[in-house]
C-alpha positions in Angstrom: -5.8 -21.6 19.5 -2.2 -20.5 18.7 -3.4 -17.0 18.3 -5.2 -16.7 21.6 -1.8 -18.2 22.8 -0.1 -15.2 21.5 -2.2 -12.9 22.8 -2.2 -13.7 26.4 1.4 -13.8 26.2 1.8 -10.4 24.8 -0.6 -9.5 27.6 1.5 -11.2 30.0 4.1 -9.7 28.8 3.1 -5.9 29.4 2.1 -6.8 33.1 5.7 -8.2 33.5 7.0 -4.6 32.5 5.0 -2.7 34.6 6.0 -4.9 37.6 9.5 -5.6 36.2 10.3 -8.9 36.0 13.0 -8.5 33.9 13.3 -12.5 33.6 9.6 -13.8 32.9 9.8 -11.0 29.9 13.0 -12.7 28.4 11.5 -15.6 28.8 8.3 -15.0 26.9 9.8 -13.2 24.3 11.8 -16.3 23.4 8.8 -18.5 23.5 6.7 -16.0 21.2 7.0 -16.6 17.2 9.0 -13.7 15.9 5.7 -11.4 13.9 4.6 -11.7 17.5 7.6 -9.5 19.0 7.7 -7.1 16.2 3.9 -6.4 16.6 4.7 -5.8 20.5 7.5 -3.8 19.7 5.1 -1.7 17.0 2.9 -1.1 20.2 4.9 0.1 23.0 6.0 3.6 23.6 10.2 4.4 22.7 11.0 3.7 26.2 9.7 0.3 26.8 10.4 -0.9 22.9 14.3 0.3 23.8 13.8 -1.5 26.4 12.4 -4.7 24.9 14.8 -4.6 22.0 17.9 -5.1 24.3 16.2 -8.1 25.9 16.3 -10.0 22.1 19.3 -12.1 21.4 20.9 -12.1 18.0 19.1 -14.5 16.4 15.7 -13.5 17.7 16.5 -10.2 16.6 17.7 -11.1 13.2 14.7 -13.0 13.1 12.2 -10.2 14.2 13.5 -7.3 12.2 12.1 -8.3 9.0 8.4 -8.0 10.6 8.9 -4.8 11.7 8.5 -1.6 9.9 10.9 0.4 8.0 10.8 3.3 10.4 10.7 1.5 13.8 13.3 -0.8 12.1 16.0 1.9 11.0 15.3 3.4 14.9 17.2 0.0 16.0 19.8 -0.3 13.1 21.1 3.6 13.3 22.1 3.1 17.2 23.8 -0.3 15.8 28.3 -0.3 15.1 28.8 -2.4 11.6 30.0 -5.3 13.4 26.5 -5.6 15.3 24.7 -4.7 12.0 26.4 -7.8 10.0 26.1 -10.1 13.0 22.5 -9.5 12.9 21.6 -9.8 9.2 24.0 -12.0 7.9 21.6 -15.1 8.7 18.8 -13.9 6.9 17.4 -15.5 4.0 18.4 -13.6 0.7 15.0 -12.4 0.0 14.5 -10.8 3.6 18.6 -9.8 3.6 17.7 -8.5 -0.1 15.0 -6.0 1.4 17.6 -4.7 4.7 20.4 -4.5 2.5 18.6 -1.6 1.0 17.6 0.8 3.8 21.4 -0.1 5.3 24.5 2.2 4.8 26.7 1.3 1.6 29.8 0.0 4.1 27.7 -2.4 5.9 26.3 -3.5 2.7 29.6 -4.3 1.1 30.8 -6.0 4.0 28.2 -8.5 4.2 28.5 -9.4 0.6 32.1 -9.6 1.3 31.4 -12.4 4.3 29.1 -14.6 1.7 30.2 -17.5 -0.7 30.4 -17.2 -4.3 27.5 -18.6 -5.2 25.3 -16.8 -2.4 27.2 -13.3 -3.1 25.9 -13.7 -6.9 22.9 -14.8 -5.7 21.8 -11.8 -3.3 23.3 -8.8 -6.1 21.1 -10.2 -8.4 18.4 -9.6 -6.3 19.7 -6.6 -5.1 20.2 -5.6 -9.0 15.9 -4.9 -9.2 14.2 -2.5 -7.3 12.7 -3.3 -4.0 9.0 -2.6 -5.4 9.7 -5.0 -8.3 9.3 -8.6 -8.9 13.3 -9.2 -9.3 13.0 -7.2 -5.8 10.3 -9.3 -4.2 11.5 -13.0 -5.4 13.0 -15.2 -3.5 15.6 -17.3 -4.7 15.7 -20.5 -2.9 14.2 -22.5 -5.7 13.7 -26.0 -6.3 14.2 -26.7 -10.1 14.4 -30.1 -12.1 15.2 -30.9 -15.9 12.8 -31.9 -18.3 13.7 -34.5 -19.5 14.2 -36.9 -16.1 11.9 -39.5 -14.7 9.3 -39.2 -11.5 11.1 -41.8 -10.2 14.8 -39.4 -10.1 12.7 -36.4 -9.0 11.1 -38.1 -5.9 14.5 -39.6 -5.1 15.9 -36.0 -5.2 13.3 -34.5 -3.1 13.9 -37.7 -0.1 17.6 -36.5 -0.3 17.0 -33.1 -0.2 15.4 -33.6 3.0 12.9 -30.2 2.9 11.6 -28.3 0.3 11.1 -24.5 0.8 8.3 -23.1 2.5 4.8 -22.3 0.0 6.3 -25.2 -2.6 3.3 -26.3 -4.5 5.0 -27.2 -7.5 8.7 -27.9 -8.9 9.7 -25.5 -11.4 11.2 -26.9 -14.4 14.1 -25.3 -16.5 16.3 -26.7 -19.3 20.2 -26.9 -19.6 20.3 -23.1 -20.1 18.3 -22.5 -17.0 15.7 -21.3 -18.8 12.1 -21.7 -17.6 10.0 -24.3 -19.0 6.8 -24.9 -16.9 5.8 -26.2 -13.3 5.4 -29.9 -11.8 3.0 -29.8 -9.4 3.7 -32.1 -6.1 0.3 -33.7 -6.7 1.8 -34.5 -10.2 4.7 -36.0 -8.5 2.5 -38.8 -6.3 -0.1 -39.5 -8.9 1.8 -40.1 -11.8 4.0 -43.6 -12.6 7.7 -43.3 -11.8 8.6 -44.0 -14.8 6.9 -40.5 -16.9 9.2 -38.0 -17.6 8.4 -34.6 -16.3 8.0 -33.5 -19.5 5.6 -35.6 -20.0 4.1 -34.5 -16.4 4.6 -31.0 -16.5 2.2 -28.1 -17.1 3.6 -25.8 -19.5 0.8 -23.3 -20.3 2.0 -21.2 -17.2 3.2 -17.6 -17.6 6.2 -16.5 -15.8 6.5 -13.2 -13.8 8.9 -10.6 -15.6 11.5 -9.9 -13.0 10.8 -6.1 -13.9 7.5 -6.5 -13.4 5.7 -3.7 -10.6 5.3 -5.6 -7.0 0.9 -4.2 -7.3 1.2 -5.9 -10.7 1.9 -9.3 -9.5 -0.2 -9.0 -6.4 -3.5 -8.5 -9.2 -1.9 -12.0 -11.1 -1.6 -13.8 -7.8 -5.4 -12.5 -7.1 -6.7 -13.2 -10.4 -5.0 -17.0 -10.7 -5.3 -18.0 -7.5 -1.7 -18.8 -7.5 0.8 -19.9 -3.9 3.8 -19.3 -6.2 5.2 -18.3 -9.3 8.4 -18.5 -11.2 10.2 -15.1 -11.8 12.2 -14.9 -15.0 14.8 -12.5 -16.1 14.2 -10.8 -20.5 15.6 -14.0 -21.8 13.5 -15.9 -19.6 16.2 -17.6 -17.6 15.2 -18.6 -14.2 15.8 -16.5 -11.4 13.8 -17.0 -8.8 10.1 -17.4 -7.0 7.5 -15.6 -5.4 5.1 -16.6 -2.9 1.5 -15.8 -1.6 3.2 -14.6 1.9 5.1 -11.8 -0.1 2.4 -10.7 -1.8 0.2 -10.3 1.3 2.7 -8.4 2.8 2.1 -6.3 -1.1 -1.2 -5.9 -0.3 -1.2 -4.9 3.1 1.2 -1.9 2.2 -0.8 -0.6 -0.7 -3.8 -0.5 1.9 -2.1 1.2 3.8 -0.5 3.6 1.0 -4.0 4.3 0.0 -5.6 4.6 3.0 -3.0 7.0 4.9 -1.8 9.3 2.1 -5.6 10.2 1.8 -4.2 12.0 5.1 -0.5 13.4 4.2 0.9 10.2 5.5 3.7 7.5 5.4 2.3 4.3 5.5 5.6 3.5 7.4 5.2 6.3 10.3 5.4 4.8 13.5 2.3 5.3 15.7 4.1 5.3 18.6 7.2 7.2 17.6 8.4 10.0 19.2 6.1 14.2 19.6 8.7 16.2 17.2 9.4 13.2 14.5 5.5 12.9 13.7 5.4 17.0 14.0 7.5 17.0 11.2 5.7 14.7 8.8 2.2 16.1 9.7 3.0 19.7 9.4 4.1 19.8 5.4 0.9 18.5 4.7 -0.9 20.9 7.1 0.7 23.4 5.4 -0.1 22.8 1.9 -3.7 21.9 3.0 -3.3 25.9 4.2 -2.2 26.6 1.0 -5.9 25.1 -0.6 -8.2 27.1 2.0 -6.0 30.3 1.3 -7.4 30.1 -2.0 -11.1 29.3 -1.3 -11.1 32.1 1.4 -9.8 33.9 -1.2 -13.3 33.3 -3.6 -15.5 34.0 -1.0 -13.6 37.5 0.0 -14.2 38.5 -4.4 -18.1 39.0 -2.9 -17.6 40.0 0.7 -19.8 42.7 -0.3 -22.2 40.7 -1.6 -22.5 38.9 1.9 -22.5 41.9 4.1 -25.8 42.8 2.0 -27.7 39.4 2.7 -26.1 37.6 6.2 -28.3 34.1 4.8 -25.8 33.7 2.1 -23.0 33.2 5.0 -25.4 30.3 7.0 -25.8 28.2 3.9 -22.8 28.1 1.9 -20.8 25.9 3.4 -23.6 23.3 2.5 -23.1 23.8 -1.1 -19.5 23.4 -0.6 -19.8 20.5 1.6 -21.9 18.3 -0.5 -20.0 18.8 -3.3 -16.8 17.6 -1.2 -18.1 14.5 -0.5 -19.5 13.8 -3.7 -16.2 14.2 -5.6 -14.8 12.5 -2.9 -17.0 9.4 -3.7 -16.3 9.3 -7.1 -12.4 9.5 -6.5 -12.1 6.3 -3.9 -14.4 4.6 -6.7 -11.8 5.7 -9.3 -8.4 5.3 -7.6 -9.3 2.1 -6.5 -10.5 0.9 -9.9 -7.0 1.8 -11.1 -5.2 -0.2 -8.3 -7.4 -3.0 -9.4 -5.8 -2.4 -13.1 -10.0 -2.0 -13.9 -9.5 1.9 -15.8 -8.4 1.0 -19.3 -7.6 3.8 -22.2 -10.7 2.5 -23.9 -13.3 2.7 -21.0 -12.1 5.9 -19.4 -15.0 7.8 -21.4 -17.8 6.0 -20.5 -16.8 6.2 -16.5 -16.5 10.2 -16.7 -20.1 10.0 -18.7 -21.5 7.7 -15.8 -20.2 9.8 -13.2 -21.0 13.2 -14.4 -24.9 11.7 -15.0 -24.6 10.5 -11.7 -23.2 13.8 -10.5 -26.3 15.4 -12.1 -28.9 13.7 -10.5 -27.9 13.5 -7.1 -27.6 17.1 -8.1 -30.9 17.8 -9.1 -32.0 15.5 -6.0 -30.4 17.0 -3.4 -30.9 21.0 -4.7 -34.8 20.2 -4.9 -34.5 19.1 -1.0 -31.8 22.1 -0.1 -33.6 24.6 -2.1 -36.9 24.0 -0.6 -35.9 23.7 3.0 -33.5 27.3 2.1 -37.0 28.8 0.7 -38.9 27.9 3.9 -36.0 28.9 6.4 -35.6 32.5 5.1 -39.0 33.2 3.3 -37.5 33.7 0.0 -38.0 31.5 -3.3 -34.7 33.6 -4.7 -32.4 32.5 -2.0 -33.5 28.9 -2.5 -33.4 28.8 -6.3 -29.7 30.0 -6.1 -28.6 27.6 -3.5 -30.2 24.6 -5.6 -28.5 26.0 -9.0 -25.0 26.2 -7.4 -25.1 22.3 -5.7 -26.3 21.3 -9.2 -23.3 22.9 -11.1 -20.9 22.3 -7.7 -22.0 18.3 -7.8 -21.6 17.8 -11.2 -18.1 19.5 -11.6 -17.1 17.4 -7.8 -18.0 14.2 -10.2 -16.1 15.1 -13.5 -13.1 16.2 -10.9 -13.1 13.0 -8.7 -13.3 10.8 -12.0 -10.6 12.7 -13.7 -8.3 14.2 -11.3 -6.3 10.5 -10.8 -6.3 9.8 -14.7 -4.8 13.5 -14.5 -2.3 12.8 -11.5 -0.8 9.2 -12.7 0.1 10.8 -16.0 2.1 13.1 -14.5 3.7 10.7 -12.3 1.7 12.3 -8.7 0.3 9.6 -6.5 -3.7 10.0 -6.7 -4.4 8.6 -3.4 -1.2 11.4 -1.3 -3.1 14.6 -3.7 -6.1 13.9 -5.7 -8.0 14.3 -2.1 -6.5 17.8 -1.4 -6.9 19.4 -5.2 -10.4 17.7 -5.2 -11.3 19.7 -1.8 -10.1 23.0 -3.3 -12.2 22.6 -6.9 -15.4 21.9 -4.9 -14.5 24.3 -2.4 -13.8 27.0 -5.2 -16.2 26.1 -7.7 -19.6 25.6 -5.0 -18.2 29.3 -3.2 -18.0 30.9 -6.7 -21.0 29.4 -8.2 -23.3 30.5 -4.6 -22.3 33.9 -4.4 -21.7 35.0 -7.9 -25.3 34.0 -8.8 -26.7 35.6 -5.3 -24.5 38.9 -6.7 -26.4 38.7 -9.5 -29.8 37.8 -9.2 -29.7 39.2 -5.9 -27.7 42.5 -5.0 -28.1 44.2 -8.2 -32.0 44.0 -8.2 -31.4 45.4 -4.6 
C-alpha cells in the first residue's frame, strides 16, 4: 500500500512539472519518504533534477543525499560554498556523515569535525580511520551496550529510560569494563527471562564478531550465511566499536550487482543514466577503445591467411560461427566462475577439479555442436573437407573458451585486475584468436596446399 502510495506521488509529481505548479511539487516532495526523492532525482533529466533539488529544504536534502548516488550526489555538492556543504551534512548520523565525509573536499571535512563535540568528533575519525569498503567503514556506531555482570531487571530499566533503541536492534551487545566485546543479549532474552538473571547468565556468547578490517563483500556472505539483522564490529584487540545492520549490507549487495553486472560492459556502477551527452562519452569511449585494441588483433589472425581465403570464399561465410560459439561458451563458464568467487565458493583446494569439469564440459559441447556444424557445413557447400575442418576448430576453439573462462578470473584477482571490468574483453580476444587461427590454419593446410 505505502509503495503504490509512493508511486502515484512520483507520478503526480512529473505531471506537476510539466504543467508547473511549482507549489503542489514542494508539497509532494515533502510528503514523500526521502529514498523516494533520490529515486526521482536519479530519473529525471539535469534540467528538471536542478530543478527539483532547489525545491528541497535543508533537512530534506541532508536527508535525501545519502540515497543518492555518488555521481548524481557530487553533481549537487560541487555547485555547493562550505557553509551550505556543513549546513547540510552536519545532521547526519555518523555512519551516513562517515560515507560523505569521504567524497567531500579536505576543508569542508575539517570543518565539520571542528563543529562536533568531543565525544562525537572521536567518534566519526574512528570511522573515518577504515576504508569506506571495509567493515570499520560500513559500521555504525550508535550502539546500545550493557555490562556483564548486571541484572534483567537494571537492563530493562535502562532501556524504558533510554526511551528508543536504534533502528534493526535485535539484541544488546555486551562488553566488559575494557569495552571489550563479550557476546549478544537478545531482546527476546530480555522479556523471557526473570529480572533477577544476570546477563551473563542470559547472554549468548558463542557469537563471532566482525573484524573492523574485514572487506564490506566479506560481511555481506556472513550476514547471508547466518541469517544475521546485526553484528558487533570489533577493532584487533577486540574492543567494541561499533555495529552493522542488514540495511547496510543490502545496500552491499546491491552495489556488487551492479559492479558485476556493468563492468562486464566498461562501466561505473555509479554512472548516472541520465547524466549529461559528453560526461558518459568519456567513460564509454576508453573502453571502446581498448575493445578496438582486442579486434585489432583478431583482424590481425585472419589477415596471416588472407590468401588462404581469397582461394576458397566458404571459409569467410562460416568462420565467424566457430568464433562465435566459442565466445559464448567461455563466456558461460566465466559468469559461473566469477560469481562462484563472489560467493567465496573457489577455494585453493577445489580450483583443479573446476578447470577439469569445465574443460570436459567444454569438450563435449565441443564434439556436440561440431558434429551438427560440420554436417550442416558438408551439406551447404558439398564438401566433407570444409565440414571436417570447421568441426575440428569449434572442438579445439570450445575447449580452450572453457579452460580460459575458468581460469582467466583465478588469473586476474591474483594480479589484483577486477574479473568481472576484463576477464569478458581478454576472454573475447582468446576465442576470437584461437577459433580464427585454428579455422583457417587447418583449411591452409588440408586445403590450399592439396589445391
Amino acid at each position: 500500500m505505502a509503495e503504490n502510495r509512493s508511486k502515484e506521488h512520483l507520478r503526480t509529481i512529473t505531471r506537476a512539472l510539466e504543467s508547473g505548479a511549482l507549489g503542489q511539487v514542494r508539497h509532494l516532495l515533502n510528503s514523500l519518504p526521502a529514498a523516494d526523492v533520490a529515486h526521482l532525482l536519479e530519473s529525471s533529466p539535469p534540467r528538471e533534477r536542478n530543478f527539483l533539488w532547489q525545491l528541497l529544504g535543508t533537512e530534506q536534502g541532508s536527508e535525501v543525499l545519502q540515497y543518492l548516488g555518488e555521481e548524481v550526489r557530487g553533481d549537487f555538492l560541487k555547485d555547493l560554498s562550505t557553509d551550505e556543504l556543513v549546513s547540510l551534512v552536519e545532521d547526519l548520523d555518523t555512519d551516513d556523515l562517515a560515507d560523505l565525509l569521504q567524497e567531500l573536499p579536505e576543508q569542508v571535512t575539517q570543518q565539520v569535525l571542528a563543529g562536533l563535540d568531543e565525544q562525537n568528533r572521536q567518534v566519526l575519525e574512528t570511522v573515518l580511520s577504515y576504508p569506506e569498503d571495509t567493515a570499520g567503514g560500513l559500521m555504525n556506531t550508535d550502539v546500545v551496550s550493557v555490562r556483564p555482570e548486571i541484572t534483567l531487571g537494571v537492563v530493562q530499566r535502562y532501556v524504558r529510560f533510554r526511551g528508543e533503541l536504534p533502528a534493526m536492534t535485535d539484541n544488546l551487545l555486551v562488553a566488559n569494563r575494557k569495552n571489550q566485546f563479550v557476546g549478544i543479549l537478545p531482546l527476546t532474552r530480555i522479556l523471557m527471562f526473570d529480572a533477577g538473571t544476570t546477563v551473563r547468565e542470559a547472554m549468548i556468547t558463542e557469537v563471532e564478531p566482525i573484524p573492523a578490517t574485514m572487506k564490506d563483500t566479506e560481511v555481506a556472505k556472513i550476514f547471508e550465511r547466518r541469517d544475521l539483522v546485526s553484528a558487533p564490529v570489533v577493532d584487533d584487540e577486540g574492543v567494541l566499536l561499533g555495529r552493522i545492520t542488514i540495511d547496510d549490507v543490502v545496500d552491499v549487495i546491491l552495489e556488487e550487482a551492479d559492479h558485476s553486472l556493468l563492468s562486464m560492459a566498461g562501466l561505473d556502477e555509479d554512472e548516472d543514466t541520465f547524466g549529461s551527452v559528453w560526461h558518459t562519452l568519456r567513460h564509454r569511449s576508453v573502453w571502446l577503445g581498448i575493445n578496438l585494441l582486442t579486434a585489432f588483433a583478431a583482424s590481425a589472425v585472419i589477415g596471416l591467411f588472407q590468401g588462404t581465403i581469397d582461394q576458397i570464399v566458404a571459409l569467410a561465410v562460416l568462420m565467424p560461427i566457430v568464433a562465435s560459439m566459442g565466445g559464448i561458451a567461455g563466456s558461460q563458464t566465466l559468469t559461473l566462475v566469477i560469481r562462484a568467487m563472489a560467493l567465496g565458493q573457489v577455494k585453493e583446494g577445489n580450483t583443479r577439479y573446476l578447470l577439469a569439469k569445465e574443460l570436459s564440459v567444454g569438450a563435449l559441447n565441443g564434439l556436440m555442436w561440431a558434429t551438427v556444424v560440420g554436417l550442416t557445413a558438408t551439406v551447404w557447400f558439398s564438401d566433407f573437407r570444409i565440414g571436417g575442418i570447421i568441426a575440428v576448430a569449434m572442438v579445439i576453439n570450445l575447449f580452450i573458451a572453457a579452460g580460459a573462462g575458468a581460469m582467466l578470473p583465478m588469473v586476474l584477482k591474483r594480479y589484483g585486475i577486477d574479473p568481472a571490468l576484463a576477464g569478458g574483453v581478454v576472454l573475447t580476444t582468446i576465442t576470437d584468436v584461437v577459433g580464427f587461427f585454428a579455422f583457417l590454419g587447418l583449411a591452409t593446410v588440408l586445403l590450399v596446399t592439396t589445391l
